[in-house]
C-alpha positions in Angstrom: 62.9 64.9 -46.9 61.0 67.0 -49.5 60.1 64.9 -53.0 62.2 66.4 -55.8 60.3 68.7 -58.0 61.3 66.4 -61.3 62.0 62.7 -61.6 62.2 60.0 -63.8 61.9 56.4 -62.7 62.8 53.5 -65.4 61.8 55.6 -68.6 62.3 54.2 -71.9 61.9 56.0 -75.2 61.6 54.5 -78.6 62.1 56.1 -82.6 60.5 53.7 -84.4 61.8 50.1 -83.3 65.2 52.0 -82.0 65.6 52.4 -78.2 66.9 55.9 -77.7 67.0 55.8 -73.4 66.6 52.6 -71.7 65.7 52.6 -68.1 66.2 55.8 -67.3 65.7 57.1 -63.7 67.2 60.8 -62.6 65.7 63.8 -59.9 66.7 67.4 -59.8 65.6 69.1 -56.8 63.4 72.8 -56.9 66.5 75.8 -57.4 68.9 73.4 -58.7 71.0 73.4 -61.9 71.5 69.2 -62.9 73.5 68.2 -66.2 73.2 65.8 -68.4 76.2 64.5 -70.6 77.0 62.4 -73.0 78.3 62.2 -76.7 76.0 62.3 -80.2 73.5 60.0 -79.8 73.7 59.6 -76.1 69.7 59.9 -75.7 70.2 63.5 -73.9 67.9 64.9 -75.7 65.1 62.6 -76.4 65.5 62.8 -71.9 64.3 66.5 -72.4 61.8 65.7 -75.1 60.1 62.5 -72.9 59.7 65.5 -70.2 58.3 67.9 -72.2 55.9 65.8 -74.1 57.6 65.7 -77.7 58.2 62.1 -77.4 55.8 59.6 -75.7 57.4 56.9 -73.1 56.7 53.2 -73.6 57.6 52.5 -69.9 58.4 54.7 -67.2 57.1 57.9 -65.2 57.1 61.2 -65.4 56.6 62.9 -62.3 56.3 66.8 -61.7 55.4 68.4 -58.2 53.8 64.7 -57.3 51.9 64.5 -60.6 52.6 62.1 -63.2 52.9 63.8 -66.4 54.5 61.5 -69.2 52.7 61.3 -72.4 50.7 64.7 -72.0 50.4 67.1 -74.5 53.3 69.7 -74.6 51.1 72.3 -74.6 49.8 70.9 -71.2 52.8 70.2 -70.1 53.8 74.2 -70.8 50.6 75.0 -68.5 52.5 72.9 -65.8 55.5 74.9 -65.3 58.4 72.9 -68.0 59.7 75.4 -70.6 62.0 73.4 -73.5 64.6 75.2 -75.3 65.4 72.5 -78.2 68.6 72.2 -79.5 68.7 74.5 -82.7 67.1 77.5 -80.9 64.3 77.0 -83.3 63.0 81.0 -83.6 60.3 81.9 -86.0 62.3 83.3 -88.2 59.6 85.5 -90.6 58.4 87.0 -86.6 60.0 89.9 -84.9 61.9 89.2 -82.2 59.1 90.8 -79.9 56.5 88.9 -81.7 58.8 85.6 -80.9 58.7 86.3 -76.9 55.0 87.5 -77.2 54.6 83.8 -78.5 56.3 82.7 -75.5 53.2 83.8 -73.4 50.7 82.9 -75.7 49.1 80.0 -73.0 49.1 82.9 -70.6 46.1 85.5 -70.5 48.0 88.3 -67.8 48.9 90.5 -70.2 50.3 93.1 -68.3 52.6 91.2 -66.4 53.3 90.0 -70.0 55.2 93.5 -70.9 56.5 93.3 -67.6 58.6 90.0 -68.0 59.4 91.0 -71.7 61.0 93.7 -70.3 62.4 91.5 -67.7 63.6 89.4 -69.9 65.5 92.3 -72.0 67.3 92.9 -69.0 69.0 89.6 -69.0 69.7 90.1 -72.7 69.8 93.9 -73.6 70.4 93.6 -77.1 66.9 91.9 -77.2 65.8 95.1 -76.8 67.6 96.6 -79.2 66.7 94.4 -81.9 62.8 94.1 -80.5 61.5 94.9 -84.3 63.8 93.1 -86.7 63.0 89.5 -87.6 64.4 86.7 -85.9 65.7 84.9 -88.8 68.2 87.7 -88.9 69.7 87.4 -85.9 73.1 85.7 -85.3 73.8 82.2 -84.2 74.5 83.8 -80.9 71.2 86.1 -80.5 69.1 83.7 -81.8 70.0 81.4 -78.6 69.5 84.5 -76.3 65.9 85.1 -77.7 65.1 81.0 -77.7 66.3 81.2 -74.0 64.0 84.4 -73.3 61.3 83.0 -75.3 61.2 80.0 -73.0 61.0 82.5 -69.4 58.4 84.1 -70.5 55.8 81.3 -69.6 57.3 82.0 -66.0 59.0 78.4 -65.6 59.1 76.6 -62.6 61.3 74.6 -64.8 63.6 75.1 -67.6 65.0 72.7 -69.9 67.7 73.2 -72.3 69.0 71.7 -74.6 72.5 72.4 -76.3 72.7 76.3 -75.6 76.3 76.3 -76.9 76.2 74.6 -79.9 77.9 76.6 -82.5 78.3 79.8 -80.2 82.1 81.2 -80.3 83.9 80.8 -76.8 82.9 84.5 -75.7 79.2 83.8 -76.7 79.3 80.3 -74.3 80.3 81.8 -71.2 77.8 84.9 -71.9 75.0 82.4 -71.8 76.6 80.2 -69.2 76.6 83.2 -67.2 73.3 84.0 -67.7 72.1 80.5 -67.3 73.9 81.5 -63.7 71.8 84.3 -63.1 68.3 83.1 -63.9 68.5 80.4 -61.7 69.8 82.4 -58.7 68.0 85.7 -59.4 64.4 83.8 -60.7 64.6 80.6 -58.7 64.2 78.4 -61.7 65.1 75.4 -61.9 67.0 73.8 -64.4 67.9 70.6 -66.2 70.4 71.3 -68.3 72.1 68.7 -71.2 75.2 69.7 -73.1 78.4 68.7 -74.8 80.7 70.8 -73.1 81.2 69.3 -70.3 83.4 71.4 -68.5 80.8 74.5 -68.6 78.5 72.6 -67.4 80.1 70.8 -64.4 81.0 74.2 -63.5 77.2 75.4 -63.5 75.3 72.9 -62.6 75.3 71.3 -58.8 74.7 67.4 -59.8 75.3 65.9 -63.4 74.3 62.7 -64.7 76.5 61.0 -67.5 74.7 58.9 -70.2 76.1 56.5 -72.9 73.9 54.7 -75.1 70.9 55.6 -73.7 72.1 54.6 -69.9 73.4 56.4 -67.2 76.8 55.2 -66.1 77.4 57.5 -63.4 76.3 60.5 -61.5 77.6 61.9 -58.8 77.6 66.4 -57.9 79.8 67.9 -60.2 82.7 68.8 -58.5 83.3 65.1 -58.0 82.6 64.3 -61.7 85.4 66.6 -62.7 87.9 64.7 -60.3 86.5 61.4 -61.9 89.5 59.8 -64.1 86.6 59.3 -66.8 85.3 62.5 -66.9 88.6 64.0 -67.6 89.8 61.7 -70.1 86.2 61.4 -72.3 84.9 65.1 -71.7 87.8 67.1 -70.4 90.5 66.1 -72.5 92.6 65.3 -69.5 94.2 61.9 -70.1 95.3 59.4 -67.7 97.4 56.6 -68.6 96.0 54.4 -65.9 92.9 54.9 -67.7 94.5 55.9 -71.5 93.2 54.0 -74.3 90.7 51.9 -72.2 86.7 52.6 -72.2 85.5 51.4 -68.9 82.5 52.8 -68.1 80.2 51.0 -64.7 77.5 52.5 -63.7 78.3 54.0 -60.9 77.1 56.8 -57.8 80.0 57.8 -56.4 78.3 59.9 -53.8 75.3 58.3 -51.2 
């Protein structure tokens, strides 16, 4: 059986004296898309920044295509193949939005094939292209997610991590990205790990999901199961059950072997 191209085995993170993920171990496999979920304050994002190197582990690895990689620089890990997309988008505002996917490159020293994925990428994204000169800060909530996304592909990713990509968007705007979230992985073969709050776009895009509650997993399981899971519809879906109304009763659980 081949060895997945990411996994975490028994990582914990700390902020300070404050454990933000305790013990937590998760794979996703090369051209899959895996979800993670979880309210506020879950530890889903400090999962993406252990990977990417924005936050150090105290215990726990890190593995990447067979190589340990926690506690690298993100800059290394960047050379390695893991593009993050933090929550916030995070543009340069002051830059163009060329100049922001230009600075998505910068680690990289092909730079013709560099105009060839920015134009790549403004094929995903088209009105990228037609607002190529005007600064970033000026973009909408929406636009600014686009070019964060784009930004990210164009250090050709074997993996791409995002974080949040519909917070704050309007419906329309959600399943625009969600769509194109679709389309990179199938069309570019990247792989993604992908942690979000609305659970039922991502159940829908991703292949295996994870669920976390302070700083645990309490189940996982591929996604069409996780939307059948009583739990799962009352807590994310808004689908109550009375058997289950009223009563938080998470176990960790793996519901498929």
């Amino acid at each position: 059986m081949m060895a997945p191209l990411l996994q975490l085995s028994n990582i914990e993170t700390y902020y300070g004296p404050i454990m933000a993920i305790r013990g937590i171990s998760l794979s996703v496999r090369e051209g899959s898309v895996v979800t993670v979920l979880g309210a506020n304050g879950a530890g889903k994002t400090t999962v993406l920044r252990t990977i990417s190197g924005v936050a150090d582990p105290q215990k726990g690895t890190v593995i990447f295509e067979d190589q340990e990689i926690q506690k690298q620089n993100p800059d290394r890990v960047v050379k390695l193949g893991i593009s993050h997309v933090p929550e916030g988008r995070e543009v340069f505002p002051f830059l163009t939005v060329r100049e922001n996917l230009i600075m998505g490159a910068f680690l990289r020293n092909d730079s013709s094939a560099v105009l060839a994925d920015l134009e790549r990428v403004y094929t995903y994204f088209p009105v990228l292209s037609e607002r190529s000169g005007q600064r970033a800060g000026m973009l909408s909530g929406g636009e600014q997610q686009m070019l964060a996304i784009s930004r990210a592909l164009m250090s050709r990713p074997k993996l791409l991590l995002l974080d949040e990509p519909s917070l704050g968007l309007s419906p329309i705007l959600v399943a625009e990205i969600f769509d194109i979230i679709k389309r990179i992985n199938k069309e570019e073969g990247i792989t993604i790990l992908l942690v979000e709050q609305n659970a039922r776009m991502a159940l829908e895009v991703a292949e295996y999901g994870y669920v976390l509650e302070v700083g645990r997993i309490v189940m996982e399981d591929h996604c069409e199961r996780l939307m059948e899971s009583d739990e799962i519809k009352e807590f994310y879906l808004g689908q109550k059950d009375e058997g289950v109304r009223g009563q938080r009763r998470w176990k960790k659980k793996k519901l498929w072997r």
